[in-house]
Backbone as XML, in Angstrom:
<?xml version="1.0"?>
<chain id="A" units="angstrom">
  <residue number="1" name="UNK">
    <atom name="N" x="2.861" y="4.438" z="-15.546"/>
    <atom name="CA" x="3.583" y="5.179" z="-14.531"/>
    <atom name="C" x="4.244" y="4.217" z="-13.545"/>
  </residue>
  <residue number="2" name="UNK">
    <atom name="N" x="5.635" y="4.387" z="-12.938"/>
    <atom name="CA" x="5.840" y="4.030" z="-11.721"/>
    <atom name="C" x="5.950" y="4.803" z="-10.340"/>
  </residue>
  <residue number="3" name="UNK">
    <atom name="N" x="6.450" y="3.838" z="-9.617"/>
    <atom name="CA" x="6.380" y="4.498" z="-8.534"/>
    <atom name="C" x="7.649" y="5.759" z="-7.816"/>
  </residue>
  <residue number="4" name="UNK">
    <atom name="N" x="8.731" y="5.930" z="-8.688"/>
    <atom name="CA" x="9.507" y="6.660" z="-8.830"/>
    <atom name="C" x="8.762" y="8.291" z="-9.888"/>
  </residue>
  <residue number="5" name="UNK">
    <atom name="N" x="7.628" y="8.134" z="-9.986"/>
    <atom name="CA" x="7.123" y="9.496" z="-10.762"/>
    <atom name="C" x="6.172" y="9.710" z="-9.612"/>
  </residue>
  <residue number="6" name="UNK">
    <atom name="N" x="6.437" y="11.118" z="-9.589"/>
    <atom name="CA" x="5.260" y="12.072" z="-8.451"/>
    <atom name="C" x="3.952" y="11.764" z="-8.798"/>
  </residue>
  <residue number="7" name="UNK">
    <atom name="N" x="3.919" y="11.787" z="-9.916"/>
    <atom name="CA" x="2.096" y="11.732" z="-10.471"/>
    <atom name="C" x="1.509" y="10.181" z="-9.816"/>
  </residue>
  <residue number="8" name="UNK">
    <atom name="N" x="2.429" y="9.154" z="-9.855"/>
    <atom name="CA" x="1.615" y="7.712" z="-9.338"/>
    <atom name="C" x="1.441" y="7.844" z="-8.232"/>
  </residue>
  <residue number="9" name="UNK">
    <atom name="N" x="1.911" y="9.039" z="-7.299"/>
    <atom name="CA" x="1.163" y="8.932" z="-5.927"/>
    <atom name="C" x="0.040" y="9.849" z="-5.714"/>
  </residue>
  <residue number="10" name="UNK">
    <atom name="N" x="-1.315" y="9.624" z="-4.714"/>
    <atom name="CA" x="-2.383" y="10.480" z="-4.360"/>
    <atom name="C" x="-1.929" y="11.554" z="-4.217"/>
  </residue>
  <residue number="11" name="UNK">
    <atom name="N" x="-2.293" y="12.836" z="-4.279"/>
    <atom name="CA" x="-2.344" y="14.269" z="-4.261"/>
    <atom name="C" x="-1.785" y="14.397" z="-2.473"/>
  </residue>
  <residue number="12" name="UNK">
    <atom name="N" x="-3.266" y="13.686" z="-1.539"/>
    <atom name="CA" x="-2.773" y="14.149" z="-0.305"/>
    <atom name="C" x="-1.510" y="13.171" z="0.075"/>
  </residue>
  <residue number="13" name="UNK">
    <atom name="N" x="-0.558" y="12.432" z="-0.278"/>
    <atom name="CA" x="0.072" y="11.857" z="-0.165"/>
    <atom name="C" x="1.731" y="13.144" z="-0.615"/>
  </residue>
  <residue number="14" name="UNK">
    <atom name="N" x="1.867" y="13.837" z="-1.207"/>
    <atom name="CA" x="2.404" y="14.842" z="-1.591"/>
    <atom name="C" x="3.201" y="16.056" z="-0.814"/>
  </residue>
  <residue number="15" name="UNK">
    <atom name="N" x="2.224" y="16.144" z="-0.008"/>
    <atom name="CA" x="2.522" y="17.121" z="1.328"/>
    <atom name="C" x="3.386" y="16.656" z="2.396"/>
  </residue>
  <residue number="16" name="UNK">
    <atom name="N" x="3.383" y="15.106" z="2.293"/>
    <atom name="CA" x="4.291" y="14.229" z="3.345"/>
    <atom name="C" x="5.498" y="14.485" z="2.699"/>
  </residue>
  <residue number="17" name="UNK">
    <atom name="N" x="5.523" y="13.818" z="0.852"/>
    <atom name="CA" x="6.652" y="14.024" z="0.622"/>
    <atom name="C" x="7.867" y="15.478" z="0.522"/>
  </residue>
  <residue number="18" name="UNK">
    <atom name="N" x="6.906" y="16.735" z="0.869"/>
    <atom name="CA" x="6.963" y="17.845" z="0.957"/>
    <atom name="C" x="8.063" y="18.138" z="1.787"/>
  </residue>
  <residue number="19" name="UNK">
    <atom name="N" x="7.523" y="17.930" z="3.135"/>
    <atom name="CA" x="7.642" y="17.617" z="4.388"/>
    <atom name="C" x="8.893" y="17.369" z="4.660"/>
  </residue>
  <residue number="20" name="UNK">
    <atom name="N" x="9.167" y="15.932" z="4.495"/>
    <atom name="CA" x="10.146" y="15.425" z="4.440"/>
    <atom name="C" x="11.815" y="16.192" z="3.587"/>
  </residue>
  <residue number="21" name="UNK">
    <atom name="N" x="10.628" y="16.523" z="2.112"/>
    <atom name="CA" x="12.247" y="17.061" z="1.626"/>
    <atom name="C" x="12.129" y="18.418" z="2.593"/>
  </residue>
  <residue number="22" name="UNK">
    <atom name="N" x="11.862" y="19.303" z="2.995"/>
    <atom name="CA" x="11.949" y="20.289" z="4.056"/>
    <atom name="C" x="12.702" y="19.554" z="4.910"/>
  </residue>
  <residue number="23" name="UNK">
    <atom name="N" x="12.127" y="18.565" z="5.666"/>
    <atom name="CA" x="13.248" y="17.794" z="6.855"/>
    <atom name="C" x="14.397" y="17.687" z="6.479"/>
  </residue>
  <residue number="24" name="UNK">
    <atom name="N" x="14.893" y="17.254" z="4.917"/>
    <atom name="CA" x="15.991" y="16.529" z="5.032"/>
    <atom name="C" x="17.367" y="17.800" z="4.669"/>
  </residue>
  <residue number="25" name="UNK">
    <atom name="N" x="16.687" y="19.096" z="4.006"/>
    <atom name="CA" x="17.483" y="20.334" z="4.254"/>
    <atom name="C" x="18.767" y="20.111" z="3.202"/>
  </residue>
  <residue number="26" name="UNK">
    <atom name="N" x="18.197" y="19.237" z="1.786"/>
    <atom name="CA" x="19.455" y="19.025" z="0.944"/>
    <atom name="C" x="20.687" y="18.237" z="1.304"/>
  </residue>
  <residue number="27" name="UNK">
    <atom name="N" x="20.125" y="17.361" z="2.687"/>
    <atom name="CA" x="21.319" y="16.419" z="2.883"/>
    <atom name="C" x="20.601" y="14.844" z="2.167"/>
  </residue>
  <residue number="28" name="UNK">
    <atom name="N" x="21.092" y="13.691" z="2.258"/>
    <atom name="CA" x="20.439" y="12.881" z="2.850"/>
    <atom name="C" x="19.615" y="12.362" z="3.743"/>
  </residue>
  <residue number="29" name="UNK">
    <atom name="N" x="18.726" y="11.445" z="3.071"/>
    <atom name="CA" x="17.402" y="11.213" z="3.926"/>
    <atom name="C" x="17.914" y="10.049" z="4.982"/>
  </residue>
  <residue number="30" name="UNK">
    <atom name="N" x="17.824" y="9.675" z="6.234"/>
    <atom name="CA" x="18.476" y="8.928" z="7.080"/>
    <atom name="C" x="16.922" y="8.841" z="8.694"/>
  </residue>
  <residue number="31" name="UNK">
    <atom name="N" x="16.809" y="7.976" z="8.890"/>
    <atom name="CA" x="16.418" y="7.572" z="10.403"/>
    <atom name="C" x="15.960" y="9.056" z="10.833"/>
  </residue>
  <residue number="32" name="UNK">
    <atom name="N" x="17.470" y="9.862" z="11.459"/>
    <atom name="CA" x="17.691" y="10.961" z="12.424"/>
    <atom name="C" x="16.496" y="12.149" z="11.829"/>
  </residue>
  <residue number="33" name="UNK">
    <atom name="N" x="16.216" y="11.884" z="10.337"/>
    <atom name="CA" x="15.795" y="12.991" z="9.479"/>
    <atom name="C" x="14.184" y="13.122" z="9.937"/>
  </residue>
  <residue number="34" name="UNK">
    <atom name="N" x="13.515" y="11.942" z="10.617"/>
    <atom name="CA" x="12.107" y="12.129" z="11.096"/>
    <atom name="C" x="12.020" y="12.631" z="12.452"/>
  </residue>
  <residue number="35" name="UNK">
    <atom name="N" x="12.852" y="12.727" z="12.889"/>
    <atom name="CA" x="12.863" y="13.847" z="14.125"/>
    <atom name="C" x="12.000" y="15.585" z="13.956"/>
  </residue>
  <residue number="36" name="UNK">
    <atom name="N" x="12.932" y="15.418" z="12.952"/>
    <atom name="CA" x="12.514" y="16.729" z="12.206"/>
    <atom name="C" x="10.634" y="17.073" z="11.378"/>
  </residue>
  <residue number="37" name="UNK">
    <atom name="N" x="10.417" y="15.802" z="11.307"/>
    <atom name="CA" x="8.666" y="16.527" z="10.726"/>
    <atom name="C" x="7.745" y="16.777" z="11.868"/>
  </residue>
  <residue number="38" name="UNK">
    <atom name="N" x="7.118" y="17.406" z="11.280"/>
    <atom name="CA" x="6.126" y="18.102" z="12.514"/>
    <atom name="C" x="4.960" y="16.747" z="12.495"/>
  </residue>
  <residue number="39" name="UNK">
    <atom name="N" x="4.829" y="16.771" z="13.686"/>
    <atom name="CA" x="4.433" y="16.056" z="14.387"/>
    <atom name="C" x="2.784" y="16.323" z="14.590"/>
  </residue>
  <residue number="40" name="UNK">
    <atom name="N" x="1.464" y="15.570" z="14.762"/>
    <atom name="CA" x="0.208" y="16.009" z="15.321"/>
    <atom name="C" x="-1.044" y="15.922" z="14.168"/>
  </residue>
  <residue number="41" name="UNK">
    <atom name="N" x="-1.633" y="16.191" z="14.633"/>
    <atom name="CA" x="-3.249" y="15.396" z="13.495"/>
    <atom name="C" x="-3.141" y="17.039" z="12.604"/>
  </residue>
  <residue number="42" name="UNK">
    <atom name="N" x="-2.986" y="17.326" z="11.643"/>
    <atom name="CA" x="-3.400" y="18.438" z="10.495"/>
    <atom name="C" x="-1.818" y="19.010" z="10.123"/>
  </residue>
  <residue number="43" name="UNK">
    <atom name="N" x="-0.761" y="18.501" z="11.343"/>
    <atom name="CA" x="0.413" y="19.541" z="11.070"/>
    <atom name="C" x="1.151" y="19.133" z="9.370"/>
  </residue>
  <residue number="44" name="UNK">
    <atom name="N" x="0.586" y="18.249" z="8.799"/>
    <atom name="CA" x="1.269" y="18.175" z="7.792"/>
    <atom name="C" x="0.018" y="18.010" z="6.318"/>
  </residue>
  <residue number="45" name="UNK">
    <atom name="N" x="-1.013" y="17.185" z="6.770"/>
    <atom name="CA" x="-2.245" y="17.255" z="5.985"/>
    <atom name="C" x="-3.188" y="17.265" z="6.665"/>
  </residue>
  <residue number="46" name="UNK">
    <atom name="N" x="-4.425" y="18.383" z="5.879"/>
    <atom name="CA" x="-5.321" y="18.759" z="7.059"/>
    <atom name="C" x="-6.110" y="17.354" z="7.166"/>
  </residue>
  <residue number="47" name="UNK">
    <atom name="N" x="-6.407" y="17.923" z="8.925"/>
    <atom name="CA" x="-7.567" y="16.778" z="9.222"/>
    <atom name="C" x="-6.951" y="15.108" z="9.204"/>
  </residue>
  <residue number="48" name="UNK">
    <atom name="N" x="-5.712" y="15.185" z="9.478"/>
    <atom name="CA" x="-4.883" y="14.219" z="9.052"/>
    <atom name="C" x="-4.109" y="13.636" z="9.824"/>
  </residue>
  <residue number="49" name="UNK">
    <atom name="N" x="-3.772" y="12.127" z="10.273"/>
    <atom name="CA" x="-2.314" y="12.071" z="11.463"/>
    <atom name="C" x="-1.631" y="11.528" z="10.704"/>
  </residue>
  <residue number="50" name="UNK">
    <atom name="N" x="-0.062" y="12.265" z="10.490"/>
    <atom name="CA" x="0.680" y="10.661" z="9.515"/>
    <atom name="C" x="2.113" y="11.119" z="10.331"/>
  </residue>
  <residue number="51" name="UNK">
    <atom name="N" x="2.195" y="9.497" z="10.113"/>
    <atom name="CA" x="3.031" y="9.014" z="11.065"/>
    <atom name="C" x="4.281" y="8.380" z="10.019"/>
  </residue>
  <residue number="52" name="UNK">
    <atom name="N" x="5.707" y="8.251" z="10.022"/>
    <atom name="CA" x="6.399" y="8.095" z="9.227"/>
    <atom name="C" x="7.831" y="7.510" z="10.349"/>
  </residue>
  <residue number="53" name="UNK">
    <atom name="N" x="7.839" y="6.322" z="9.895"/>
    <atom name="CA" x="8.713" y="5.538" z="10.418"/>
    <atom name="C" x="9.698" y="4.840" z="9.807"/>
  </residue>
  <residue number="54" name="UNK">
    <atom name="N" x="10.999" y="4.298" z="10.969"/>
    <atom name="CA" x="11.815" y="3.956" z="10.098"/>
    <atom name="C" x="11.905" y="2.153" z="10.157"/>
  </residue>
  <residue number="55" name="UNK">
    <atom name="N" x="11.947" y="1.498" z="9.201"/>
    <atom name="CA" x="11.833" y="-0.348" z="10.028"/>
    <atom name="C" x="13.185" y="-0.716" z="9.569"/>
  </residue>
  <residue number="56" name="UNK">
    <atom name="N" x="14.255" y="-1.507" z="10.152"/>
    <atom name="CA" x="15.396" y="-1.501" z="10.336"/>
    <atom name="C" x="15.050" y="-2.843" z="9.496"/>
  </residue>
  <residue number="57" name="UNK">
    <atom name="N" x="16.557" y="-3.174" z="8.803"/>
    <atom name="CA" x="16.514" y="-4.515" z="7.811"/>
    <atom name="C" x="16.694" y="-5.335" z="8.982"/>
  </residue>
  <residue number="58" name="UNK">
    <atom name="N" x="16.799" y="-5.446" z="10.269"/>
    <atom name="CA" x="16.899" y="-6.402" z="11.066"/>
    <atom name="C" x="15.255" y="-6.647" z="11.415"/>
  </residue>
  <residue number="59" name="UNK">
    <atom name="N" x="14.520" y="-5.244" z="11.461"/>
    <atom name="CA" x="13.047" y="-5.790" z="12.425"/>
    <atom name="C" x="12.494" y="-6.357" z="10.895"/>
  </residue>
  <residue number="60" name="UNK">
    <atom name="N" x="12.757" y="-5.490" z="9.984"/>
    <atom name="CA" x="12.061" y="-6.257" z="8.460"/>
    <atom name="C" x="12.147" y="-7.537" z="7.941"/>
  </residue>
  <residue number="61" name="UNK">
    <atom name="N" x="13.392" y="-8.187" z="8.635"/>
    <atom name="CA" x="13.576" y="-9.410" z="8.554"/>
    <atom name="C" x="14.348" y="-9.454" z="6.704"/>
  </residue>
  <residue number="62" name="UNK">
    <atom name="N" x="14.834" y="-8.368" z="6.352"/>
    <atom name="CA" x="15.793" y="-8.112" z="5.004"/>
    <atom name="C" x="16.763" y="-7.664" z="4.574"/>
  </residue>
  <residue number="63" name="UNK">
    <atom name="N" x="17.231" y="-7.786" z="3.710"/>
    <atom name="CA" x="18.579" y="-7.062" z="3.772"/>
    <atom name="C" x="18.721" y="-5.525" z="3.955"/>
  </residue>
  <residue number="64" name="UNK">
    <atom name="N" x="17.377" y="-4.731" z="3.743"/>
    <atom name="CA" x="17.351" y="-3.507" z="3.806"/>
    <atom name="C" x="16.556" y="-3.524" z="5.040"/>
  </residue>
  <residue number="65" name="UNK">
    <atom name="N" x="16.717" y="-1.920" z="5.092"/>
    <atom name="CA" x="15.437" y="-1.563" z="5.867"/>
    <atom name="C" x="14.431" y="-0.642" z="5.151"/>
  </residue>
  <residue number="66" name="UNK">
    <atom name="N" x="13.596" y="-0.266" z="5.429"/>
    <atom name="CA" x="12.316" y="0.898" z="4.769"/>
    <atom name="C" x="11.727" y="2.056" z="5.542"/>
  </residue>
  <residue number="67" name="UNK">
    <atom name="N" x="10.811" y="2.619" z="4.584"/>
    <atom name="CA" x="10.463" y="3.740" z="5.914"/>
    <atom name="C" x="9.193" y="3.590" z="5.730"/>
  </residue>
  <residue number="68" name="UNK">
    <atom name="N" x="7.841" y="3.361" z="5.974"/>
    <atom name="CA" x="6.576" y="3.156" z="6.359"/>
    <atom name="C" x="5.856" y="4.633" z="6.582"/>
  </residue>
  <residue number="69" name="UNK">
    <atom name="N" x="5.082" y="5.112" z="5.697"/>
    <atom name="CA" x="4.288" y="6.121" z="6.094"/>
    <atom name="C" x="2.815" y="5.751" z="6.285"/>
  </residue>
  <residue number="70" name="UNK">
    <atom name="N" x="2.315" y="6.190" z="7.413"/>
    <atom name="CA" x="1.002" y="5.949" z="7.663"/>
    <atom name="C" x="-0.019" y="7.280" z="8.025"/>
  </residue>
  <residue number="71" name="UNK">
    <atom name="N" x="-1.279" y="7.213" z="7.110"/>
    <atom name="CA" x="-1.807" y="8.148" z="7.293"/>
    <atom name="C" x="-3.275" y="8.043" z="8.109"/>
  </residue>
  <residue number="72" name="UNK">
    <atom name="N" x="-3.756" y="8.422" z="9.016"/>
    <atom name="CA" x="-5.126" y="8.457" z="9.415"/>
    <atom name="C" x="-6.087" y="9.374" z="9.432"/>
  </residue>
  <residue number="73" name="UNK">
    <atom name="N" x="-7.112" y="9.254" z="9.071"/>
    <atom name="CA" x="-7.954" y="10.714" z="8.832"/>
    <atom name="C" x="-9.393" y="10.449" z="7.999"/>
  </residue>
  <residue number="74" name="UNK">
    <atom name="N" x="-9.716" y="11.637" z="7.306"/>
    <atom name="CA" x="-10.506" y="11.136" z="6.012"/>
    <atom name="C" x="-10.302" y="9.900" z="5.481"/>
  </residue>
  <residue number="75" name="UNK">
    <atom name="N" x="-8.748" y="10.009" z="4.902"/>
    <atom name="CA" x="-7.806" y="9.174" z="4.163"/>
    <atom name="C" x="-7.364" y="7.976" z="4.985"/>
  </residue>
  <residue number="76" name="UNK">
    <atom name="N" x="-7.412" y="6.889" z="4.987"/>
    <atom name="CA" x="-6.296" y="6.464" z="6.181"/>
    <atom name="C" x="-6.001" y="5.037" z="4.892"/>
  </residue>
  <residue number="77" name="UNK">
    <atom name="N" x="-4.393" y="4.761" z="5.068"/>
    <atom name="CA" x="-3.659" y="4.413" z="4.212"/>
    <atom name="C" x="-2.314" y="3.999" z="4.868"/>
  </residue>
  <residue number="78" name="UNK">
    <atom name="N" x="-1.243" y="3.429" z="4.211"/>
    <atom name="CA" x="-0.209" y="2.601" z="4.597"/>
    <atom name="C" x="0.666" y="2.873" z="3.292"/>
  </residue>
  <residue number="79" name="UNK">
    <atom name="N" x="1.952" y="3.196" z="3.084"/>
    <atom name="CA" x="2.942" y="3.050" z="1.713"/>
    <atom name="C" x="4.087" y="2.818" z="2.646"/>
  </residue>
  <residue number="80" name="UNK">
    <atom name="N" x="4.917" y="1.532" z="1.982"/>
    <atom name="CA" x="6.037" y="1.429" z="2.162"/>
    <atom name="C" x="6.696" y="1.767" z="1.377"/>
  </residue>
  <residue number="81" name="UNK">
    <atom name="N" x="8.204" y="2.386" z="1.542"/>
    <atom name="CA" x="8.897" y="2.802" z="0.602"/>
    <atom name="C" x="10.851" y="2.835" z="0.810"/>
  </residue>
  <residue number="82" name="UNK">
    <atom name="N" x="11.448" y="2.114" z="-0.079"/>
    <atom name="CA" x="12.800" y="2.190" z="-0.007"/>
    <atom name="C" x="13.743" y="3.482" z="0.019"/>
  </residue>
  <residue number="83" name="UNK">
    <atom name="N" x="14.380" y="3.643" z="1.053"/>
    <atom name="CA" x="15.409" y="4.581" z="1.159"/>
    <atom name="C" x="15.640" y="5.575" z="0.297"/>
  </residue>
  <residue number="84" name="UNK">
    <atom name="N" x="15.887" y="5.157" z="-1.183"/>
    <atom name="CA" x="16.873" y="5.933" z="-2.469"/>
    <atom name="C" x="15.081" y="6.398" z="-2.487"/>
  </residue>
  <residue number="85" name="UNK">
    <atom name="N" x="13.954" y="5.644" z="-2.927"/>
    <atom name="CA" x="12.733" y="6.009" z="-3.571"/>
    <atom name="C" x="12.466" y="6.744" z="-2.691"/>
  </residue>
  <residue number="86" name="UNK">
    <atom name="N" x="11.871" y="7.010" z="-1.660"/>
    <atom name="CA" x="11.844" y="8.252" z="-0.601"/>
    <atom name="C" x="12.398" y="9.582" z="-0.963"/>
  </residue>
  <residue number="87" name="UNK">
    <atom name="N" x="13.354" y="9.305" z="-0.824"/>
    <atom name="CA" x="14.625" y="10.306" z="-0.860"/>
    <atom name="C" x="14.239" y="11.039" z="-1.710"/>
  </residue>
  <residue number="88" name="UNK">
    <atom name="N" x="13.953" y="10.536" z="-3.216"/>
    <atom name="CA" x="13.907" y="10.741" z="-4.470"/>
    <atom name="C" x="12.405" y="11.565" z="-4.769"/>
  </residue>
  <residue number="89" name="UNK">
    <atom name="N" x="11.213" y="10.989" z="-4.156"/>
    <atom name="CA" x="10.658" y="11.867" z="-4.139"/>
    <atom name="C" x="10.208" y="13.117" z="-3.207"/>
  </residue>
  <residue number="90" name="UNK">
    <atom name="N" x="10.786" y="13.351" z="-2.660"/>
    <atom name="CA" x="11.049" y="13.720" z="-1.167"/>
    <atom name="C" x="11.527" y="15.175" z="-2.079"/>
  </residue>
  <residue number="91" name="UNK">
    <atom name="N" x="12.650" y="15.087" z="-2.987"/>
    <atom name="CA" x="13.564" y="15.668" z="-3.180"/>
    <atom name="C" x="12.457" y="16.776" z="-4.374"/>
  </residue>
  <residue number="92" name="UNK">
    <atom name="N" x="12.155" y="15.918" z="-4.949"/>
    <atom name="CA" x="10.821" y="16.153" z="-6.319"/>
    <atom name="C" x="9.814" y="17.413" z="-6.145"/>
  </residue>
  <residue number="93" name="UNK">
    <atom name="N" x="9.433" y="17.497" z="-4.415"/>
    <atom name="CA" x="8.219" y="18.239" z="-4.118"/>
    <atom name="C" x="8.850" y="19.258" z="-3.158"/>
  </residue>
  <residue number="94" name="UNK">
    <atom name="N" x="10.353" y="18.971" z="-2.815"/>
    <atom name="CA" x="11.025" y="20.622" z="-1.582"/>
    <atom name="C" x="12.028" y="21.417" z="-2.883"/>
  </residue>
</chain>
């Protein structure tokens, strides 16, 4: 499996990408688009805080930038992930 197939990611990891494609409303996924997820410890996985950020290819120190999801809870965990790959599964689970 890679990381472009739904199945290589954790189950509670799923609901973020949920989330997100809900946020992004069939446009493109962009910065402005995390405004939009709900915010707070369970609002997206129970018992859960995840936090989803954007790191600019300038603070990343790369030619790109990424978006960083972080989860705390039961679970607590870290995935970085490129723009198009986001997007992509983002798109997979709304």
């Amino acid at each position: 499996m890679n990381r472009d197939d739904i199945d290589y990611w954790p189950p509670h990891l799923h609901p973020v990408f949920a989330a997100l494609g809900k946020a992004m409303n069939g446009k493109r996924l962009s910065p402005t688009t995390l405004k939009c997820i709900p915010k707070g410890c369970g609002s997206i996985v129970a018992d859960h805080e995840v936090v989803i950020t954007h790191v600019s290819a300038k603070e990343a120190g790369h030619k790109r930038g990424h978006y960083l999801i972080a989860m705390s809870g039961p679970v607590t965990a870290r995935w970085t992930f490129r723009s198009g790959e986001l997007e992509s599964l983002a798109r997979a689970l709304y």
